[in-house]
C-alpha positions as CSV (number, residue, x, y, z in Angstrom):
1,X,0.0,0.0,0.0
2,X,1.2,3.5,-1.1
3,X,1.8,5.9,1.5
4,X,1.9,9.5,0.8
5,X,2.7,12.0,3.4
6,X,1.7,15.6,2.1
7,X,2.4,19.4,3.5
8,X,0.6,22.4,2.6
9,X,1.7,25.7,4.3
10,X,0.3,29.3,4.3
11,X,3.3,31.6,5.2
12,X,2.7,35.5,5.0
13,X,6.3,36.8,4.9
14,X,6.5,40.9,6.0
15,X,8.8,42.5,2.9
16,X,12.0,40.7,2.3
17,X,13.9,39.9,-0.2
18,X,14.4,36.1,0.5
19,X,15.3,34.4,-2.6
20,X,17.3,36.6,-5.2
21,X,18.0,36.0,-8.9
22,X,20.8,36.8,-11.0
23,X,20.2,40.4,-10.8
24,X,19.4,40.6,-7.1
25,X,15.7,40.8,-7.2
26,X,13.0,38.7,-5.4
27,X,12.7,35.8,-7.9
28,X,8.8,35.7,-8.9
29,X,6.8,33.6,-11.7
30,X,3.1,34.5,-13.8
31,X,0.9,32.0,-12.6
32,X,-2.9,32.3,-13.3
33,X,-2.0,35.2,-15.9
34,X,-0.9,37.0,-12.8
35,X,2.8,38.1,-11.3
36,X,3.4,35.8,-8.2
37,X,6.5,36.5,-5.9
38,X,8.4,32.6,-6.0
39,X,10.6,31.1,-3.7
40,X,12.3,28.0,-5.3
41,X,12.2,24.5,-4.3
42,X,16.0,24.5,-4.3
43,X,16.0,27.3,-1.7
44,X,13.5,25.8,0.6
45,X,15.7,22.4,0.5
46,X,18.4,24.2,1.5
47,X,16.8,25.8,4.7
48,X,15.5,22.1,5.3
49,X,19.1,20.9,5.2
50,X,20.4,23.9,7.1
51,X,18.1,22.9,9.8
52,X,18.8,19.0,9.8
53,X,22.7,20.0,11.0
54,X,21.0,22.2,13.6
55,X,19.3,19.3,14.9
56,X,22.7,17.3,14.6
57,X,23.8,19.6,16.7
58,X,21.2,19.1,19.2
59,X,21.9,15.5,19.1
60,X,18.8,14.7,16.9
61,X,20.6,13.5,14.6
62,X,23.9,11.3,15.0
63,X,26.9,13.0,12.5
64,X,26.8,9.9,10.4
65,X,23.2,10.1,9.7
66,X,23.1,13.3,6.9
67,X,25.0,13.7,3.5
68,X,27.2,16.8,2.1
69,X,27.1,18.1,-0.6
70,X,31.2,19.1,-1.7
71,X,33.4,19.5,-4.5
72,X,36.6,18.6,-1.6
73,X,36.1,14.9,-1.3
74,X,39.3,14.5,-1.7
75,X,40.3,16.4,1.3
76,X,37.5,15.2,3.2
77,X,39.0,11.7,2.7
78,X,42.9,13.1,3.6
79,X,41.2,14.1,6.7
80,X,40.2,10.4,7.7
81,X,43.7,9.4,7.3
82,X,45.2,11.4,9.3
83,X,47.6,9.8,11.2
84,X,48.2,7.1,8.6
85,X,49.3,8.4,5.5
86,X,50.6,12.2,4.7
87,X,47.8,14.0,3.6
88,X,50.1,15.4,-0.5
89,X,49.9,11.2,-0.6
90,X,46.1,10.5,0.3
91,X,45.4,13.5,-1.8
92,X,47.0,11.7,-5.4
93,X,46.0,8.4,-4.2
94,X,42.1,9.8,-4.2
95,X,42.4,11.1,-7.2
96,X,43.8,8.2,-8.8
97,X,40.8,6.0,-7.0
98,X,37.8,7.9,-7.8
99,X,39.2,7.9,-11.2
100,X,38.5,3.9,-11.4
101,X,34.5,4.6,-11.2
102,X,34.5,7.7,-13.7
103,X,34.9,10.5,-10.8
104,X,37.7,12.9,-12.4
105,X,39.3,15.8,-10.8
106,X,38.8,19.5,-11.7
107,X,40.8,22.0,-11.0
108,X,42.2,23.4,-7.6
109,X,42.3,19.6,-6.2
110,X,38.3,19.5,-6.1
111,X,36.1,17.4,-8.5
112,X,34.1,18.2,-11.3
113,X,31.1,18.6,-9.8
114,X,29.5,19.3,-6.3
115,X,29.0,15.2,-5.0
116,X,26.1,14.7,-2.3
117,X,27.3,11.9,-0.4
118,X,26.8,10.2,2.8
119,X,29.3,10.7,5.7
120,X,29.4,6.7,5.7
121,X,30.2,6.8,1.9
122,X,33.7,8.9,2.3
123,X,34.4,7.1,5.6
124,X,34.4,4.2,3.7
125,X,36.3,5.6,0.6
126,X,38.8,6.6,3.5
127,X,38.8,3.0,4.8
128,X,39.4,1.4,1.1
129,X,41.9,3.8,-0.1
130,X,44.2,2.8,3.1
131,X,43.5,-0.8,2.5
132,X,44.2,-0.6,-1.2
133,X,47.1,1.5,-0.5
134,X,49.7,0.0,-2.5
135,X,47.9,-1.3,-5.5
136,X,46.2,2.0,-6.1
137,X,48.4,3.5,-9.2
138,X,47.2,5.5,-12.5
139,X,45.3,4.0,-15.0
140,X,47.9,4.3,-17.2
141,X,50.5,2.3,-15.0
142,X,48.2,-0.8,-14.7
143,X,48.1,-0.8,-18.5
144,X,51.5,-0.8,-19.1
145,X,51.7,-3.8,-16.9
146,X,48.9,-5.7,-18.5
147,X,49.8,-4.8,-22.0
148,X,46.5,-2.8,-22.3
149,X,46.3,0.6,-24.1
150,X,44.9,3.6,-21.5
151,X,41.6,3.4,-22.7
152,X,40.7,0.4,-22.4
153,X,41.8,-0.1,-19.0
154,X,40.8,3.6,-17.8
155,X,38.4,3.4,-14.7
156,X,38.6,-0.5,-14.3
157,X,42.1,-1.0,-12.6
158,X,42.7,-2.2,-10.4
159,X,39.4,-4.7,-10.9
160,X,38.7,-5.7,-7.0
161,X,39.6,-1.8,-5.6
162,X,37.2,-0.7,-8.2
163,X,34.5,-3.1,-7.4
164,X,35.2,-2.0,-3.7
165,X,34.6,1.9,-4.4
166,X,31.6,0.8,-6.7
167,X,29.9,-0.9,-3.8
168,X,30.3,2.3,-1.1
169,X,28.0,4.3,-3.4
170,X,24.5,3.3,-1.7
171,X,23.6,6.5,0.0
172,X,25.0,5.7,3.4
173,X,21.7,5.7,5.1
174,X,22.3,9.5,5.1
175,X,18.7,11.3,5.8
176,X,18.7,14.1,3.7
177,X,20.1,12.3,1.0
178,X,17.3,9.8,1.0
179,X,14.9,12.5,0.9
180,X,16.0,14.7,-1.7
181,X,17.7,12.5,-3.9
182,X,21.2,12.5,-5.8
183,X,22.5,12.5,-9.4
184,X,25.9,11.2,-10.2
185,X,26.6,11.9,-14.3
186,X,29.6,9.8,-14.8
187,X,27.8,7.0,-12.5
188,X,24.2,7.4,-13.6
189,X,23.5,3.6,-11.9
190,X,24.3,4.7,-8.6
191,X,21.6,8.0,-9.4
192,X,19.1,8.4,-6.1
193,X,15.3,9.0,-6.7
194,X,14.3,11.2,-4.1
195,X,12.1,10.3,-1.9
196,X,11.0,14.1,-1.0
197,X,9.3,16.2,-3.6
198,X,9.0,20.0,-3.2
199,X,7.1,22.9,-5.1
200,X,7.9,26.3,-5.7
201,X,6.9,28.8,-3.0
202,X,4.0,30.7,-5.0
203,X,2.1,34.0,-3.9
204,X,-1.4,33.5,-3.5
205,X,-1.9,37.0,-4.6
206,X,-0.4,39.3,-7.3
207,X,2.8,41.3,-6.5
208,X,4.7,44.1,-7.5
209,X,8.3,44.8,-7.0
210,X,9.3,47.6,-3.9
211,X,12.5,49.2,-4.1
212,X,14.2,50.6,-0.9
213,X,16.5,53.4,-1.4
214,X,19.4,53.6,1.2
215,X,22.5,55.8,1.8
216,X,25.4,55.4,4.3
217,X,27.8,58.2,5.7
218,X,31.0,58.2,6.5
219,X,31.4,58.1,10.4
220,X,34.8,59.9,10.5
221,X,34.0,62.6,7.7
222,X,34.7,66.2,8.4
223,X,31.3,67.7,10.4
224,X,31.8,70.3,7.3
225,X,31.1,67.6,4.7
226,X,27.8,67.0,3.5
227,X,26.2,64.3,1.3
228,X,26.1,60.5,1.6
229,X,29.0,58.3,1.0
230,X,27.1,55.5,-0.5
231,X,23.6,55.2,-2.3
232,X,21.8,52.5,-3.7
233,X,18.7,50.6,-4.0
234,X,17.4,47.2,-2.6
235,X,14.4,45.4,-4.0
236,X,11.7,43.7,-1.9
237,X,8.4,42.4,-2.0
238,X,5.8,41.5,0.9
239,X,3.6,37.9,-0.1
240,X,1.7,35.2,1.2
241,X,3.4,32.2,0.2
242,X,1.5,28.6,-0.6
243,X,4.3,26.2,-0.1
244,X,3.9,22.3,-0.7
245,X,5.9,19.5,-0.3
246,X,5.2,15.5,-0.7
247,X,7.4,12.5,1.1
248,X,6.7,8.9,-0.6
249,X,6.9,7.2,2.6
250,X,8.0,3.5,0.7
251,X,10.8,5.2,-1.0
252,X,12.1,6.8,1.8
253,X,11.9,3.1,3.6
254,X,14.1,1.8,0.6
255,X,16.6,4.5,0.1
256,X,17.5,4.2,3.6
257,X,18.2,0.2,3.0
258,X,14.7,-0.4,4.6
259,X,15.5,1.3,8.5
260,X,12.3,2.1,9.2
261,X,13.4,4.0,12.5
262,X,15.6,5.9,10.8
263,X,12.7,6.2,8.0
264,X,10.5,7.6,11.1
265,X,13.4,10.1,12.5
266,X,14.0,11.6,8.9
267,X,10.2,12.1,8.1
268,X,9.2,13.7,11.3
269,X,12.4,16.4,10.6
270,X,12.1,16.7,7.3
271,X,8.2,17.6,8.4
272,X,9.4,20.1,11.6
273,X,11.6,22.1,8.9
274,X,9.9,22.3,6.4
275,X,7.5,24.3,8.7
276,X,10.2,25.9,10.9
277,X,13.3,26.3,8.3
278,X,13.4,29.7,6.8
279,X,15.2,30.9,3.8
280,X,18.1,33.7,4.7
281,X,18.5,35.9,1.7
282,X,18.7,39.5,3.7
283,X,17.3,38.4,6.4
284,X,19.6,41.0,7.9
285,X,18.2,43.8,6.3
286,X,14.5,42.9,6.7
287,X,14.4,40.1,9.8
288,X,11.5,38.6,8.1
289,X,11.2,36.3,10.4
290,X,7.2,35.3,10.6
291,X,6.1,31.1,11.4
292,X,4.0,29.8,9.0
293,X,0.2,30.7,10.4
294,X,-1.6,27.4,8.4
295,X,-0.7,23.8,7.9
296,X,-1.7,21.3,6.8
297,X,-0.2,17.6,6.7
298,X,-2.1,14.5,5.1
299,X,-1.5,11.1,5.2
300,X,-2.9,9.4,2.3
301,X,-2.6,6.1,0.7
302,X,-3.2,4.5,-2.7
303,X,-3.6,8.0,-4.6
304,X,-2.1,10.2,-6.4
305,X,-0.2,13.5,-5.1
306,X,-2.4,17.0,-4.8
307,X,-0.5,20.2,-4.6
308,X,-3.2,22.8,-4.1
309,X,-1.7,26.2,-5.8
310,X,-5.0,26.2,-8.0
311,X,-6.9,27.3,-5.4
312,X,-4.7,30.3,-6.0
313,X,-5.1,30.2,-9.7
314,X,-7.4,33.5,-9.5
315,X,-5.3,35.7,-7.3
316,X,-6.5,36.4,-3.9
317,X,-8.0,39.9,-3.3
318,X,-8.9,41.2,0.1
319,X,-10.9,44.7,1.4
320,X,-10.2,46.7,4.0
321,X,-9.6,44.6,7.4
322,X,-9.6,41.3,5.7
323,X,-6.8,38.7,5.9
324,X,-4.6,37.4,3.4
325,X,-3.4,34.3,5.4
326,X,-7.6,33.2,6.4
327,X,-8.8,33.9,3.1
328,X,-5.8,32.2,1.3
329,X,-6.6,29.1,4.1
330,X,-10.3,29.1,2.9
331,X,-9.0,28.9,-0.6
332,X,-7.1,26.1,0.0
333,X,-9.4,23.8,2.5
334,X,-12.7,24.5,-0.2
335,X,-10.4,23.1,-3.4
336,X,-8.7,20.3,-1.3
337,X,-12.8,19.3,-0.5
338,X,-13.6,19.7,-4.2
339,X,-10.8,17.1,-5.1
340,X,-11.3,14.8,-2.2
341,X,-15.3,14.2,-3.2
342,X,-14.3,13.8,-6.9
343,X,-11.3,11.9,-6.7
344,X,-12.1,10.5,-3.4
345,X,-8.5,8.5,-2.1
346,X,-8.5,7.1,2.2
347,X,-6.4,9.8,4.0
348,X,-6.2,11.9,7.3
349,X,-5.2,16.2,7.6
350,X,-3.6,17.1,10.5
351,X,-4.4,20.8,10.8
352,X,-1.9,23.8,12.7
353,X,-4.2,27.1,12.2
354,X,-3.4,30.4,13.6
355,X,-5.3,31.9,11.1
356,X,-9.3,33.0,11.5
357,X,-10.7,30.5,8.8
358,X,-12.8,27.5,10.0
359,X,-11.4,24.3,9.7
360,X,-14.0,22.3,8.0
361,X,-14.8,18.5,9.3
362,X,-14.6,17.4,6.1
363,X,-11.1,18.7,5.2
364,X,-9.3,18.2,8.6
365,X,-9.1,18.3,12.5
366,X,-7.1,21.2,14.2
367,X,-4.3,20.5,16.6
368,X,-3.2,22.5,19.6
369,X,0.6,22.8,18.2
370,X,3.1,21.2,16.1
371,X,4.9,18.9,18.2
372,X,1.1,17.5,18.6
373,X,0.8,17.7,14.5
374,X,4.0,15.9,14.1
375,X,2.9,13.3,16.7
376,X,-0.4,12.0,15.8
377,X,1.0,12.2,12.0
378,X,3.4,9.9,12.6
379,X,1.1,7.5,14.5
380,X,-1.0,8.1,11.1
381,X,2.0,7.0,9.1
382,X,2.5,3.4,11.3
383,X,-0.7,2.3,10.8
């Protein structure tokens, strides 16, 4: 049985610039023939992530239990060996290994590419290099020996070291990788699916662009100076974000090599951030710092995924004295009815509402806070 474990968040953010393109402006999108202010999946990840080594820290988390994402492997390895080897030597000798499954070096010692892998992964590239030690050569060398040309010995020699290295790349039971998934090019077999899909952050309402003109002055100019010393502008824009996220509770199972208590852990944090886990683009210019005032988590099985933002397809309007978030929340609850009495599907909503819209029967049942939330979901999840 499929089991599908869906989020739905109304966040009204004062003005802030949170996520920026290329040219330093709030990154927005037309959606419903209307300008929406955006915040991308990519972003929102990231402040899940960010708040996944927080709870590390807080010992929710044991070290070994999350991924990074780096372009230094090599020197993440060196720094295993310490002691062992000197660290010029483990270095090449990385180099030369990662070579044997496709991984080549860029420039500056760091890969090609930024790798997402589990702290178990390079622990145990760490381990095998040092085992290996002496047999691991270039490409090149092993060919000589063999009477092989480069090529066709290139990323297959030594045959049992790269068989080895092969075998580490299985996610290392690292949470976040699990959930979000990984993509190796040169090693498309040892690709990720992510358990975790997450939408763009869409306004519910149409937005235009603010710009904030600033100056700064010179604290030790002469008192007989006038003018500023520095002008420019910052853009901004104030919204009510619908955010949405799925887990596909089965896949996570399987991508973390079928721990369900680990499964369990990484679901109920990847839930907590997602709620609590803010993005930080000049945050310390506009300390938009305002909690999500709707949410909404279903547990649903043998259906298909609903992300909502078509309740938003018209833009929201309000009058005088009316509020964004409840009428953005009544939005959402009367299309997630509409969808549940067409396309029917067994599943349970979990409802945090700070907002002044009714929770309807039929859509969900309110709970007092989010630890509460978070508990009776994942009771929902067990069953």
């Amino acid at each position: 049985m499929k089991t599908l474990i869906e989020i739905h968040v109304l966040q009204n953010f004062a003005p802030s610039n949170l996520n920026r393109d290329d040219t330093g402006s709030p990154k927005d999108a037309l959606f419903g023939g209307t300008r929406r202010a955006r915040i991308s999946s990519q972003c929102l990840k990231r402040a899940v992530r960010q708040n996944f080594v927080q709870k590390k820290d807080e010992g929710f988390f044991q070290p070994d239990e999350l991924a990074v994402r780096t372009k230094r492997l090599y020197k993440a390895i060196a720094d295993r060996l310490v002691g062992k080897h000197e660290e010029t030597e483990v270095l090449a000798k990385a180099e030369i290994a990662l070579t044997y499954v496709k991984l080549k070096a860029g420039d500056g010692g760091k890969t090609q590419y930024l790798l997402f892998l589990g702290q178990k992964e390079i622990d145990a590239l760490a381990e095998t290099i040092h085992q290996y030690w002496d047999i691991i050569v270039p490409a090149a060398e092993n060919a000589k020996e063999k009477g092989k040309s480069k090529k066709a010995t290139a990323g297959e020699a030594p045959k049992e070291v790269r068989e080895k290295i092969e075998s580490i790349f299985n996610g290392g039971k690292a949470v976040d990788l699990a959930l979000f998934g990984r993509m190796l090019a040169d090693m498309p077999e040892k690709n990720q699916n992510a358990a975790c899909q997450v939408a763009h952050a869409l306004s519910t309402h149409s937005v235009e662009r603010e710009f904030d003109y600033y100056t700064a002055v010179d604290d030790l100019k002469p008192e007989d100076s006038a003018g500023a010393d520095m002008m420019g502008t910052v853009e901004f824009n104030s919204a009510c974000f619908y955010r949405y996220a799925v887990v596909d509770w089965g896949k996570l199972v399987e991508n973390l090599q079928n721990d369900k208590q680990l499964a369990e852990k990484g679901l109920r944090a990847f839930l907590e951030g997602f709620v609590v886990a803010e993005p930080t683009g000049k945050q310390n210019t506009f300390a938009a710092h305002n909690p999500p005032e709707f949410v909404a988590v279903s547990v649903r099985r043998n259906t298909a995924p609903r992300n909502l933002a078509n309740a938003f397809e018209t833009a929201v309007r309000v009058g005088k004295d009316e509020s964004l978030t409840k009428t953005s929340a009544d939005r959402l609850m009367e299309k997630a009815i509409k969808l549940n009495t067409v396309y029917e599907g067994k599943g349970t909503t979990f409802v945090l509402n700070l907002s002044d819209a009714k929770v309807h029967d039929d859509f969900g049942k309110s709970e007092v806070s989010l630890n509460v939330l978070l508990d009776k979901t994942m009771l929902s999840v067990k069953e």
